[in-house]
C-alpha positions as CSV (number, residue, x, y, z in Angstrom):
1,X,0.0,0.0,0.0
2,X,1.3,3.5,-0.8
3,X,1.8,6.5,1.6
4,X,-0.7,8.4,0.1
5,X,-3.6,5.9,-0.3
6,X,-2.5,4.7,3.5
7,X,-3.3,8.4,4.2
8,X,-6.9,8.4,2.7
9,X,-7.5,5.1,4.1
10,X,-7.0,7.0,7.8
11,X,-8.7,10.4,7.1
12,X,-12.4,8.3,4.9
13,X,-12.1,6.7,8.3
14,X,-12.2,9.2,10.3
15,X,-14.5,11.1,8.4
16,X,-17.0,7.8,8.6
17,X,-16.7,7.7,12.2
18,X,-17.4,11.7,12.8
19,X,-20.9,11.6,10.7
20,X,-21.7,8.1,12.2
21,X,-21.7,9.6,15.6
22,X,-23.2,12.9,14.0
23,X,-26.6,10.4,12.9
24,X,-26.5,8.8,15.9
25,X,-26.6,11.6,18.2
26,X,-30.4,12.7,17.0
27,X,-31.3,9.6,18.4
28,X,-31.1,11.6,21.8
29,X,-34.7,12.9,22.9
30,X,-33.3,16.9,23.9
31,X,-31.9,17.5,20.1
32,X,-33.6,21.0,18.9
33,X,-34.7,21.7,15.6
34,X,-31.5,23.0,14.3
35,X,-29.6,20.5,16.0
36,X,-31.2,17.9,14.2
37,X,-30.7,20.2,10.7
38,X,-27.1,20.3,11.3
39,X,-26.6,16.8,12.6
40,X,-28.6,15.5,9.7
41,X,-27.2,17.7,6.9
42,X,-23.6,17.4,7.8
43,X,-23.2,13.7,9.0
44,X,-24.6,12.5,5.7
45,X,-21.8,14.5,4.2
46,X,-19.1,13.1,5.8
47,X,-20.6,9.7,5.4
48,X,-20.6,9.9,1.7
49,X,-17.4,11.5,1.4
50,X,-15.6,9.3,3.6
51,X,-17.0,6.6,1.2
52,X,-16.0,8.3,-2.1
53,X,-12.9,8.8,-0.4
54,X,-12.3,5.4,0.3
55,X,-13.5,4.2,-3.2
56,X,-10.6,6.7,-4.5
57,X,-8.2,5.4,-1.9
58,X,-8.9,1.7,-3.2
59,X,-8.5,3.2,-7.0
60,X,-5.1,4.5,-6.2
61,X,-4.2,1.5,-4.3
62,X,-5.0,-0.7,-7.1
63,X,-3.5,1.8,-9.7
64,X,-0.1,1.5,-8.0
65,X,0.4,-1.7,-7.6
66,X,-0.6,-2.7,-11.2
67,X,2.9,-3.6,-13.7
């Protein structure tokens, strides 16, 4: 694996794991209105770009190791 796709491995995971907790947190009963706008709106972004990140990771990853 390559530096750089090793990289984009760490931050589509960390990414993931901040809008997973995001979505899970307006499971809690004292979210307000905006709360739940802001959880909603950006956990679902970083969800989806830690997974097009890690689809690009894999891409390079693959790329690099090909003759």
């Amino acid at each position: 694996m390559t530096y750089g796709s090793a990289i984009m491995f760490v931050v589509a995971g960390v990414l993931g794991l901040v809008g997973t907790v995001l979505l899970l947190c307006l499971r809690r009963t004292d979210v307000t209105q905006q709360q739940v706008y802001a959880f909603r709106m950006i956990g679902i972004m970083l969800t989806s770009a830690a997974v097009v990140l890690a689809m690009s990771a894999g891409a390079m990853w693959q790329w690099s190791i090909e003759p």
